[in-house]
C-alpha positions as CSV (number, residue, x, y, z in Angstrom):
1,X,49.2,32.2,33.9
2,X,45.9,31.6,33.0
3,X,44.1,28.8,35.0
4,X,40.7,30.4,36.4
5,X,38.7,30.0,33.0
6,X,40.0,27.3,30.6
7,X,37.8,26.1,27.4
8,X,38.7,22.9,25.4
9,X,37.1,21.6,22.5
10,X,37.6,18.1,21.1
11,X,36.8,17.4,17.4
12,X,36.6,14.4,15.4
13,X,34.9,11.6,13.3
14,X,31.6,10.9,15.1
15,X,31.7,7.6,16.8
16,X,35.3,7.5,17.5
17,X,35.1,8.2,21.0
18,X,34.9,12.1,21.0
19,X,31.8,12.3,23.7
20,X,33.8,9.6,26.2
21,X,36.7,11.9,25.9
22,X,35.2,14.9,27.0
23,X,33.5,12.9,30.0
24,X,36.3,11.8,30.8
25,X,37.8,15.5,30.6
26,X,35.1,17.5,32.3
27,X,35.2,14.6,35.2
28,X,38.9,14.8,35.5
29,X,38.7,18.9,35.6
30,X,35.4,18.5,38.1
31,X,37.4,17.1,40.3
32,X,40.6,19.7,40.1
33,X,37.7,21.8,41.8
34,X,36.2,23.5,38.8
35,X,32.5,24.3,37.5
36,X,32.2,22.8,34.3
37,X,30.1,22.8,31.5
38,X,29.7,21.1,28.6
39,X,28.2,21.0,25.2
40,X,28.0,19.4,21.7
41,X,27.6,19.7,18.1
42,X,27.1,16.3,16.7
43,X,25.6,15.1,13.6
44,X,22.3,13.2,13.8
45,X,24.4,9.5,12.9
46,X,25.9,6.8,14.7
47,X,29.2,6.9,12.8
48,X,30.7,8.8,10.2
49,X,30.8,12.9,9.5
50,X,32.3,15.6,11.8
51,X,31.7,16.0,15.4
52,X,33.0,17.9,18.1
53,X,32.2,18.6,21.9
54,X,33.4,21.2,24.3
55,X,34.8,21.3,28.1
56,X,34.4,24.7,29.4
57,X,35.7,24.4,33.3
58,X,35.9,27.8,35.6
59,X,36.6,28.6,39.1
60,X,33.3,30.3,38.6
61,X,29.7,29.1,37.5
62,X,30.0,28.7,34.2
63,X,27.2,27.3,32.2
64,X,27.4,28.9,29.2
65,X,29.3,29.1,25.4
66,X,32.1,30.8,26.1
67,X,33.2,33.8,23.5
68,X,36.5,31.5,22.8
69,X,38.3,28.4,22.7
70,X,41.5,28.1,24.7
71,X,42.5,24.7,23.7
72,X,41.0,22.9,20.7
73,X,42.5,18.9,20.2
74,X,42.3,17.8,15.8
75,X,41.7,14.2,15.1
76,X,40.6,15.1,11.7
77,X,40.6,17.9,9.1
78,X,37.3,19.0,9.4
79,X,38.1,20.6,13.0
80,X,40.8,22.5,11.6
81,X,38.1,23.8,8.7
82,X,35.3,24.6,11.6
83,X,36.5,25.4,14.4
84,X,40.2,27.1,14.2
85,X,38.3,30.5,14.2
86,X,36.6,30.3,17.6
87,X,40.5,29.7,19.1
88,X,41.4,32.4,20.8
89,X,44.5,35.1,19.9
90,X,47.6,32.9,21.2
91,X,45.6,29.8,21.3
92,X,46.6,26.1,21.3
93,X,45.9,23.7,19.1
94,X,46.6,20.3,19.4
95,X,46.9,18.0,16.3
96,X,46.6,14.0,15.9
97,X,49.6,14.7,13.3
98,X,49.4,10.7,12.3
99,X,45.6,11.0,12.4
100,X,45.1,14.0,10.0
101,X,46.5,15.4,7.2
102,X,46.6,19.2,6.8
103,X,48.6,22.0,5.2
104,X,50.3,25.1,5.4
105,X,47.5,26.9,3.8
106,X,44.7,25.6,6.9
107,X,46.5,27.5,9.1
108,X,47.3,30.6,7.0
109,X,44.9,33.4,9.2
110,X,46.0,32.1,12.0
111,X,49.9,32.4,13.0
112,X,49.5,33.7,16.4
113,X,48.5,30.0,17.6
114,X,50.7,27.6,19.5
115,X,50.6,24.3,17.7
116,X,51.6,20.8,19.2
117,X,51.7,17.7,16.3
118,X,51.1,14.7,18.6
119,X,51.6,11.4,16.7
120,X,48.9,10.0,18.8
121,X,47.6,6.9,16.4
122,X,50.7,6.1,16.3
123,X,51.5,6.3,19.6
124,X,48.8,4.0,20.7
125,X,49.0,1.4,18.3
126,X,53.0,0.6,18.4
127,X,52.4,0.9,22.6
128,X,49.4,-0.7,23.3
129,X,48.5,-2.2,19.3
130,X,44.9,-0.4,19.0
131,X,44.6,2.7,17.9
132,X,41.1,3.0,20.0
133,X,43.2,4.5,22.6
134,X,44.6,7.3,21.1
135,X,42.0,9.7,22.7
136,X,43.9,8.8,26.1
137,X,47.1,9.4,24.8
138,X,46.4,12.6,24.0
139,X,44.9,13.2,27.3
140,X,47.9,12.0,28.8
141,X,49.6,15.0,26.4
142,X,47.0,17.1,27.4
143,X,47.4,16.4,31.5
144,X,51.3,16.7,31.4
145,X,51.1,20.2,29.7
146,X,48.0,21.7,32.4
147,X,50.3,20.3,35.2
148,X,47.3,18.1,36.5
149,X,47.1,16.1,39.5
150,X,48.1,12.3,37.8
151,X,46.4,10.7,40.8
152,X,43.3,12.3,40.3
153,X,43.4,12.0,36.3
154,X,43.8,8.2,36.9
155,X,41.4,8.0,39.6
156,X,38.8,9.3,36.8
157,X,39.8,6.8,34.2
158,X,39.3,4.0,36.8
159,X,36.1,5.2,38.2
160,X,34.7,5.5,34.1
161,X,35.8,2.2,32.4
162,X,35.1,0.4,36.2
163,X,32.0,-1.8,34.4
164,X,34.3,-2.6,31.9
165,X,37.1,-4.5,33.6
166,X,40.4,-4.2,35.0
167,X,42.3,-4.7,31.8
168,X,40.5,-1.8,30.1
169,X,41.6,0.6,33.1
170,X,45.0,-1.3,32.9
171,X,45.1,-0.5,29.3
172,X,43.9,3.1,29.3
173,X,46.3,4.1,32.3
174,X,49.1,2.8,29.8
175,X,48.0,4.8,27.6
176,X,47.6,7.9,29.7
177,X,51.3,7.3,31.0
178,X,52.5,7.0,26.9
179,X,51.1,10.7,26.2
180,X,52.5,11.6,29.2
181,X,55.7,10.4,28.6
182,X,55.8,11.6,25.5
183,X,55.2,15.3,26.6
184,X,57.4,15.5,28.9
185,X,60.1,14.1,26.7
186,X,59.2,15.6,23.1
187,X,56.9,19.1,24.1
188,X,58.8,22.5,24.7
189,X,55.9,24.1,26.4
190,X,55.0,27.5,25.4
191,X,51.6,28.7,26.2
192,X,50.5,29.8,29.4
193,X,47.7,27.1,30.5
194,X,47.7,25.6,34.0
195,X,45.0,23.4,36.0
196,X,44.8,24.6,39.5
197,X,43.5,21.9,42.1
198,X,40.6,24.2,44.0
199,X,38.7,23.1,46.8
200,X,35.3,24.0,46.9
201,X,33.4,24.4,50.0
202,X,30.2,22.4,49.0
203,X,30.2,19.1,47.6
204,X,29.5,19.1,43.8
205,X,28.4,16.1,41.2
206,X,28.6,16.1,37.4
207,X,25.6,15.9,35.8
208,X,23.2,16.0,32.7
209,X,20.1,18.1,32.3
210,X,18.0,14.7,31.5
211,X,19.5,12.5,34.4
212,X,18.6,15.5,36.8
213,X,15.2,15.4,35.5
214,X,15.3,11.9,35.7
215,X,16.6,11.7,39.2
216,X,14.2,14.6,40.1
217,X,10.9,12.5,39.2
218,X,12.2,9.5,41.3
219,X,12.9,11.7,44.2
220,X,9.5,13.1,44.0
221,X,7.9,9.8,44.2
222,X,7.4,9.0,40.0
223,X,6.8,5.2,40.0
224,X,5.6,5.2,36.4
225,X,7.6,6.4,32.9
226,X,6.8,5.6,29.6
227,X,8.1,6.6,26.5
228,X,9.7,6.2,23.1
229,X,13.1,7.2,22.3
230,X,13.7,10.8,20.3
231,X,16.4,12.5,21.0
232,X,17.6,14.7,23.0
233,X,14.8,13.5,25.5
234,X,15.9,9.5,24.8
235,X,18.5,9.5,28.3
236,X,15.4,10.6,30.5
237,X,13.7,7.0,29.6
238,X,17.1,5.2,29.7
239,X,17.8,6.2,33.1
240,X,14.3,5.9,34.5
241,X,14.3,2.0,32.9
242,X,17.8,1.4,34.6
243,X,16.9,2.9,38.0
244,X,13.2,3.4,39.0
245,X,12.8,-0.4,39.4
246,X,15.0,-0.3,42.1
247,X,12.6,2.1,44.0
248,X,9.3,-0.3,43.1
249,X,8.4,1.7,39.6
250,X,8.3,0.7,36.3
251,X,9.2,2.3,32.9
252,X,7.9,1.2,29.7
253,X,9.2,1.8,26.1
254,X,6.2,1.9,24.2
255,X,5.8,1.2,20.5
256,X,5.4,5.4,19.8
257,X,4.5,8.6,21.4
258,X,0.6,8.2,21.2
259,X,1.3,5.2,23.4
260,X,3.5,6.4,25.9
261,X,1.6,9.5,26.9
262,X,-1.8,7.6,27.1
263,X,-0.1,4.8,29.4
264,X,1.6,8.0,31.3
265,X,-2.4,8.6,31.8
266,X,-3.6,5.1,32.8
267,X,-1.0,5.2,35.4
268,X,-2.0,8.7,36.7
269,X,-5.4,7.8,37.0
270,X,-4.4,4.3,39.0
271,X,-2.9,6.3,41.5
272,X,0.7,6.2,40.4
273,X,2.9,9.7,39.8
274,X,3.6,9.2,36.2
275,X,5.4,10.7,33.5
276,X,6.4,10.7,29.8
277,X,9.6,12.6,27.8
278,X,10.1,13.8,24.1
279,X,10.6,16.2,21.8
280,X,9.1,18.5,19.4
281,X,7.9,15.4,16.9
282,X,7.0,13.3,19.6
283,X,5.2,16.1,21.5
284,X,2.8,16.5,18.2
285,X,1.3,13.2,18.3
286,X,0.8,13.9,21.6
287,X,-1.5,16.5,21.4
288,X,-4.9,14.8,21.5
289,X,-3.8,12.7,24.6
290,X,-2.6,16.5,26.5
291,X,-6.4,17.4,26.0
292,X,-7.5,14.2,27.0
293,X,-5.8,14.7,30.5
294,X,-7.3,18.5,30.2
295,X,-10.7,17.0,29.9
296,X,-10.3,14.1,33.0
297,X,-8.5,16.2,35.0
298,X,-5.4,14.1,35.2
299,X,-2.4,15.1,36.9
300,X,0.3,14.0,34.3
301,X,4.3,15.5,34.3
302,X,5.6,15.8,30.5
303,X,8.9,17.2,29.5
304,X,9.5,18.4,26.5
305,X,13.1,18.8,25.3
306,X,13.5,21.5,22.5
307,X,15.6,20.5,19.3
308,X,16.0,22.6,16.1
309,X,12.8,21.9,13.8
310,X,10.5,21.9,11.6
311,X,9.7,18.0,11.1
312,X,12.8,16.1,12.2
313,X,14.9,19.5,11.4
314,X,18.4,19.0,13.3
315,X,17.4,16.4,15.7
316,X,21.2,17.2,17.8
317,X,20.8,20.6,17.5
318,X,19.4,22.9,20.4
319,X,16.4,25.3,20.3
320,X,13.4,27.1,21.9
321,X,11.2,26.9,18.4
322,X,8.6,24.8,20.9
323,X,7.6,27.3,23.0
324,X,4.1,29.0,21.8
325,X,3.4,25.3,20.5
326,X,3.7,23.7,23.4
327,X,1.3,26.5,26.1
328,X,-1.0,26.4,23.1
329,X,-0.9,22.8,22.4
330,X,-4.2,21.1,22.7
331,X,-7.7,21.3,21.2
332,X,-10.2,23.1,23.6
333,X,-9.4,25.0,26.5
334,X,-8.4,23.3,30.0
335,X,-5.6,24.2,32.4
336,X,-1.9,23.4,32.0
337,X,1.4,24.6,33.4
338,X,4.3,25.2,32.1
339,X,8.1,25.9,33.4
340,X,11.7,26.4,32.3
341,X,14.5,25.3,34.1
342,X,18.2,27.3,33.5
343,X,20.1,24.7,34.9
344,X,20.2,21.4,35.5
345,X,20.1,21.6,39.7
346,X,17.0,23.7,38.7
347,X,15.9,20.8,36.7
348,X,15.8,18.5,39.4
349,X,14.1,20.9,41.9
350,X,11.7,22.2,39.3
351,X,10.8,18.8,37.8
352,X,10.3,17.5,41.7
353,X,8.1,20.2,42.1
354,X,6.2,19.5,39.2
355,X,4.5,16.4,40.4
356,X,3.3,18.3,43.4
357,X,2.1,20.8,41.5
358,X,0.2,18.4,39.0
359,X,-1.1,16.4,41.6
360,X,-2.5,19.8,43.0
361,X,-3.9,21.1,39.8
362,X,-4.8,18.3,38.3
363,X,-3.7,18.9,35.1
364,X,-0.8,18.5,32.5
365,X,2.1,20.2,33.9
366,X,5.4,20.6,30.8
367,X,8.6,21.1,32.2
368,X,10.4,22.9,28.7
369,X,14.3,22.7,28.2
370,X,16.2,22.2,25.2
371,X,18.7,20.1,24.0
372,X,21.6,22.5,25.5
373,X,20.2,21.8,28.8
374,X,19.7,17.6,28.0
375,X,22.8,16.6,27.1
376,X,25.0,19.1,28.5
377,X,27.0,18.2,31.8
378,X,27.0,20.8,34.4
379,X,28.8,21.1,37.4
380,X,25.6,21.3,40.9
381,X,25.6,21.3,44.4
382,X,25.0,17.8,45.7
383,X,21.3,17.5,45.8
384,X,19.5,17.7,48.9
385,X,17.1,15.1,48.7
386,X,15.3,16.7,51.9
387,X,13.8,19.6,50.2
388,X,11.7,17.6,48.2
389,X,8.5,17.3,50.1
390,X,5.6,15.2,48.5
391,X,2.6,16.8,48.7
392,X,-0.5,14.7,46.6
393,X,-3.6,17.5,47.0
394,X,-7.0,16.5,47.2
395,X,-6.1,12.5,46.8
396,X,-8.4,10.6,48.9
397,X,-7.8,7.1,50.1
398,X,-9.8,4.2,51.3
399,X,-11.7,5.4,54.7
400,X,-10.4,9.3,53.8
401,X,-13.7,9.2,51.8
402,X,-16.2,11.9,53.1
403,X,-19.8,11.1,52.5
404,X,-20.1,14.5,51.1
405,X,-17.5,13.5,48.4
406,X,-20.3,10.5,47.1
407,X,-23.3,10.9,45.8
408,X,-25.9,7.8,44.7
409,X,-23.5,5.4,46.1
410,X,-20.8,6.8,43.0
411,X,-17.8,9.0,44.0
412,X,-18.1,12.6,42.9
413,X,-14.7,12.6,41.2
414,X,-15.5,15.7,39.1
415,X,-17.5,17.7,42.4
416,X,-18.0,21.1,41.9
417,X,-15.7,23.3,44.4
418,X,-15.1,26.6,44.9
419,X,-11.6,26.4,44.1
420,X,-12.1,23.9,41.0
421,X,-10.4,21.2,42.3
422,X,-12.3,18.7,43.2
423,X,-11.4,15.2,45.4
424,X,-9.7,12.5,43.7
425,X,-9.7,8.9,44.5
426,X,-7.9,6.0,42.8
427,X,-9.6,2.6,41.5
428,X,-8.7,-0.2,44.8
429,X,-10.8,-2.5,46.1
430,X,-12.4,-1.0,49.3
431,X,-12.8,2.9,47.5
432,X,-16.0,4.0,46.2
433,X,-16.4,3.8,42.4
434,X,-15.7,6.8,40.0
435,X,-15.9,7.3,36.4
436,X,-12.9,9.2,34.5
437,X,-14.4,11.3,31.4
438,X,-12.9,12.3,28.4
439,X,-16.2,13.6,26.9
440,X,-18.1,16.8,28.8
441,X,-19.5,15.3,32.0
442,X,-21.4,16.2,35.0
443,X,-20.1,15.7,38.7
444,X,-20.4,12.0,38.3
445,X,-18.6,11.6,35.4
446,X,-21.4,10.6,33.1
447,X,-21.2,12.1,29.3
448,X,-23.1,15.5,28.9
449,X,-24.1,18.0,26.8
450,X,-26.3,19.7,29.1
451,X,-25.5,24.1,28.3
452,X,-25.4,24.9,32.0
453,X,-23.3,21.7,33.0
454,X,-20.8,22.6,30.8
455,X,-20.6,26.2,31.7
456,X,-20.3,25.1,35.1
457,X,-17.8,22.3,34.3
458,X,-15.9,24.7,31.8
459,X,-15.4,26.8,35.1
460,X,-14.7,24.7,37.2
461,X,-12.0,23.5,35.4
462,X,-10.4,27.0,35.1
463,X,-10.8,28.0,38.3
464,X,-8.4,25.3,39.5
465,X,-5.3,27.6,38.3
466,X,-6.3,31.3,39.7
467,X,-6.9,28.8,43.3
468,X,-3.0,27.9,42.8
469,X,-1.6,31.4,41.5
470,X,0.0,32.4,44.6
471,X,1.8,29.1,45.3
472,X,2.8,28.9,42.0
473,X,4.1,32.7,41.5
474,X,5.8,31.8,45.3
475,X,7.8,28.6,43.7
476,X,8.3,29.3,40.1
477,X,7.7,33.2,39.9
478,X,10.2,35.8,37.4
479,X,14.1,36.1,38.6
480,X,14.9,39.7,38.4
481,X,18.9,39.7,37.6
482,X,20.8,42.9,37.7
483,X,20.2,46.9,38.5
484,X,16.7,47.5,39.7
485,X,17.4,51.0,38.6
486,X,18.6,50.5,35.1
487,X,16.1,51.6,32.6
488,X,17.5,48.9,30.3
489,X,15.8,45.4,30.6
490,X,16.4,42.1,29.3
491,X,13.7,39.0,29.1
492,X,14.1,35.3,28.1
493,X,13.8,31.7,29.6
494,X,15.6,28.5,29.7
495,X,19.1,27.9,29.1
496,X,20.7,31.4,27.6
497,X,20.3,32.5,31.6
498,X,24.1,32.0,32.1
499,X,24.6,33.6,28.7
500,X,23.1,36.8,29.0
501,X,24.7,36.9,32.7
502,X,27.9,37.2,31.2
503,X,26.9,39.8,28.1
504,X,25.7,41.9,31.4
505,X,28.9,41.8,33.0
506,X,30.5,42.7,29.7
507,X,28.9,45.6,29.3
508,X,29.6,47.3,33.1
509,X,33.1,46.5,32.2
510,X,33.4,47.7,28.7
511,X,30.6,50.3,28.6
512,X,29.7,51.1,32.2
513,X,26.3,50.2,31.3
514,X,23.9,48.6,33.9
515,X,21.0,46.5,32.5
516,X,18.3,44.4,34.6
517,X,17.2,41.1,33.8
518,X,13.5,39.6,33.9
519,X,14.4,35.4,33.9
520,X,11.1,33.5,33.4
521,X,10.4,30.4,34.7
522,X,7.0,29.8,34.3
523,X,5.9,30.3,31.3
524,X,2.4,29.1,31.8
525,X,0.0,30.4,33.6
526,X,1.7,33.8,32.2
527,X,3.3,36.1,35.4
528,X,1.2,39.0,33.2
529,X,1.5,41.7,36.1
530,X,5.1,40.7,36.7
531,X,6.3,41.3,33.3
532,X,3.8,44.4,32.9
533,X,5.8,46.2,35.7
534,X,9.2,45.0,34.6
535,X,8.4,46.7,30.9
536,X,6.9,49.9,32.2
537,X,10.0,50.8,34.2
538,X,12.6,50.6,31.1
539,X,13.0,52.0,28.3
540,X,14.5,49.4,25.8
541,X,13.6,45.5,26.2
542,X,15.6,43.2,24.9
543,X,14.2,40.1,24.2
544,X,16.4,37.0,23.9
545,X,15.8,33.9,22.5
546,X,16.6,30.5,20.4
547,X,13.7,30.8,16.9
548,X,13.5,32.6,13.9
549,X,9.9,34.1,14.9
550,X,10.2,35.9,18.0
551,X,7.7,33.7,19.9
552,X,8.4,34.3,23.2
553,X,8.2,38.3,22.5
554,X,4.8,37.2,21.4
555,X,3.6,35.6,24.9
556,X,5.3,38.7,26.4
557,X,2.8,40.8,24.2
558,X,-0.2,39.1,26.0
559,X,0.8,41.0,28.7
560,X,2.0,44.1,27.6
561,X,0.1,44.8,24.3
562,X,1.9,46.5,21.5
563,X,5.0,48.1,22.4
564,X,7.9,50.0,20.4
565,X,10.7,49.3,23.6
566,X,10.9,45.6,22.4
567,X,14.0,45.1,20.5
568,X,14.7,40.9,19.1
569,X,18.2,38.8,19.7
570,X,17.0,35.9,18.0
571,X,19.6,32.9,17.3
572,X,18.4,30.1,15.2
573,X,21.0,28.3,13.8
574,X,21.1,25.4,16.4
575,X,23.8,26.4,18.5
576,X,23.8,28.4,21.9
577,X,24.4,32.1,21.9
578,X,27.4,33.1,23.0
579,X,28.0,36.3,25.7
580,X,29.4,38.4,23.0
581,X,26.7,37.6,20.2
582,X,24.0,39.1,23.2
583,X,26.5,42.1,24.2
584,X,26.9,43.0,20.1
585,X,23.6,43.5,20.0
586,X,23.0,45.3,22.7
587,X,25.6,47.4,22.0
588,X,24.5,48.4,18.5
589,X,20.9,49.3,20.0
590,X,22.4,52.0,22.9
């Protein structure tokens, strides 16, 4: 019976309910007691064209692809066309027979799999006369044959169409009850699928990568947002405009991205925490503003959520193409910091984190995921909202002043210190005035061009990073993963964490061979002697990541120099690896 590891994948016409489904699936399976994962591949349009999502659910973490489909549920052709080879040997597949029309021929490779027709359109319009709610039917199908808990698939439905009223729960529990009558009635089962209720010992709660990072600004004290919609960054500024005025902030959609990061910076400089969110296109126009807050020293939190590119590329699909562009984004050199989440509880820790940090540094600090990481729901340990600890640096308030911090009756916001970070006030009535400078500028503020000022000011301002190495190495230093002893080494960032996890595993069990894992999670300032130490005690490296051009081998070369032990997994065609596309490739190299 196979109930510890269960993948389902949904597909459809986009706009037809697919993505409420799955919610609705990975809740209901969330709540049997498993980890859950999900992920989509969605066209960049409203309506129309192919879609699918997946619900991968495991008594174990399990945020990754998985190597297979278990379960894949047809409400058009298309799904049969795409995605019938990643079912497993002695698969299911369900079919919306009175939704789609196939043949004989779609299923010609592949007589090993268990098929249930479903009229499920059908179903829903002679029961309940609206075919809208044939995605519940077939969840009702789809609960009777996994043996779920009823009460706890109903309690779901309830909880998700709550705004909506009681005749829409009414209406989609009749529904449920119709596919599951149906099954029971018309369905000789014969696979070997089961949902096992689990209790977990720690209290879990279904999120995305961009609420998490959402939710982790606001806990961390964010009172400002701005931004303009791009996706897959566009739920960071819809949650952040739904819930930070309930905590006294304010979030602004602004008419582009030039706009959003430059209020982002008038906030900063007020006093508030602020942030912005975007992606690769949105990022670029950016760029002058992130030097800007270079120059003035302002402490600024920016995510940056990777899609596949160039130009607007595949705006739904998921990559890591961003990631030399965005450390070496910016005219003119000044500090900046950036770091990589795997999950999305790290996200919410990490992006926390990041407004202390910024605050610290005074500088632009880029938390990098992708779109894998945005829109996916993940299973996490409830959040402990008493870790986060608000720390604002050398912020100094009203009678905090220091007459050693003023100078000609002006506030020395840009003092000279050994460490490089200087005091930093806000403009309120009662504080001493201060200048912010986007041009080269003395202590004061006031423009410059003076050689040794600038020197001075040049180094001042990159002294404030080697001041916070070891805090920053202590909080967002490598994670080494693995055998110690293993002269076999694997490096990436970001999302493919859980991914390459797996392909390790996979390789013990099949090969007996042991590999060590280098995760990075901050990318920027560069952990050079980490990594240095990591290479020079293996042999091979393999490096693993989501571009065509190897980029993040390239950072690792700062470090390392030229090296013949690097050996490239590169993916590039906008969906996540898989374990078995890492272990392959391992596996051809040994």
């Amino acid at each position: 019976m196979r109930t510890g590891d269960i993948t389902i994948k949904i597909g459809g016409i986009a706009g037809a309910g697919i993505s409420a489904t799955v919610n609705v699936l990975a809740k209901i399976l969330k709540d049997h007691g498993y980890r859950i994962q999900t992920f989509r591949d969605i066209p960049s349009r409203i309506r129309g064209g192919h879609t699918n999502e997946t619900v991968r659910a495991s008594h174990l973490d399990c945020f990754s692809t998985p190597d297979y489909i278990d379960i894949l549920i047809v409400f058009d052709r298309a799904t049969i066309l795409r995605c019938l080879r990643e079912v497993r040997d002695k698969g299911v597949v369900i079919i919306d027979i009175s939704s789609v029309k196939y043949t004989e021929d779609d299923f010609r490779a592949r007589d090993d799999l268990i098929i249930y027709e479903i009229p499920a359109k059908t179903l829903a319009l002679k029961g309940l006369g609206n075919e809208i709610y044939k995605n519940t039917v077939i969840l009702g199908v789809l609960a009777e044959l996994l043996d779920m808990d009823i009460e706890i698939v109903k309690n779901v439905i309830s909880r998700t169409y709550q705004r909506k009223g009681e005749k829409i729960i009414s209406t989609n529990i009749k529904a449920l009850d119709i596919g599951i009558k149906y099954a029971k009635e018309n369905i000789e089962k014969k696979d070997d699928y089961k949902v096992i209720k689990k209790e977990f010992r720690e209290e879990t709660i279904l999120i995305t990568g961009n609420e998490a990072i959402a939710m982790g600004a606001i806990a961390a004290g964010c009172r400002f947002m701005s931004g303009y919609p791009i996706t897959p960054a566009t739920q960071i500024l819809e949650f952040m405009i739904r819930h930070l005025p309930k905590y006294g902030g304010v979030a602004v959609q602004t008419e582009d991205e030039i706009a959003a990061i430059n209020y982002a910076i008038g906030a900063a400089i007020a006093g508030a925490r602020a942030m912005t969110a975007t992606s690769g296109p949105g990022f670029s126009l950016m760029t002058e503003a992130v030097s800007l807050a270079g120059m003035a020293e302002v402490p600024l939190v920016i995510v940056n959520s990777n899609r596949a590119g160039p130009s607007t590329g595949m705006a739904t699909k998921t990559e890591q193409s961003d990631l030399l562009f965005t450390i070496f984004q910016g005219h003119g050199d000044f500090p900046k910091i950036v770091l990589a989440p795997s999950t999305n509880e790290e996200a919410f820790y990490m992006t926390a984190e990041a407004f202390n940090i910024a605050e610290k540094c005074q500088c632009p600090v880029i938390i990098l995921v992708d779109e894998f990481i945005s829109h996916g729901y993940q299973t996490a340990k409830k959040f402990d909202f008493s870790r986060i600890k608000i720390d604002r640096g050398e912020l100094y308030i009203d009678g905090d002043i220091r007459d050693d911090m003023c100078r000609d009756g002006l506030f020395l916001r840009y003092k000279i210190t050994d460490t490089g970070i200087s005091p930093r006030t806000m403009p309120k009535k009662g504080n001493k005035p201060f200048l912010t400078a986007t041009l080269e500028h003395d202590e004061h503020g006031w423009p410059t061009e003076d050689p040794i000022v600038r020197v001075s000011m040049m180094n001042k301002r990159l002294r404030k990073i080697k001041a916070l190495m070891p805090e920053l190495m202590n909080k967002f230093g490598p994670e080494i993963i693995g055998d110690d002893d293993s002269r076999i080494g694997i490096i990436s960032y970001g999302s493919t964490k859980y991914v390459i996890s797996e392909a390790m595993k996979k390789l013990i069990i099949e090969k007996n061979i042991t590999t060590k894992y280098l995760r990075l999670r901050m990318l920027w300032p560069l952990p050079e002697k980490e990594i240095r130490e990591f290479v020079n005690n293996a042999d091979k490296i393999f490096i693993v990541e989501m571009n065509a051009t190897a980029q993040l081998e390239k950072l690792i070369r700062i470090a390392t120099g030229p090296s013949d032990k690097f050996v490239n997994i590169l993916k590039y065609d906008g969906r996540m690896f898989s374990p078995s596309e890492v272990y392959k490739r391992i596996e051809e190299e040994l």
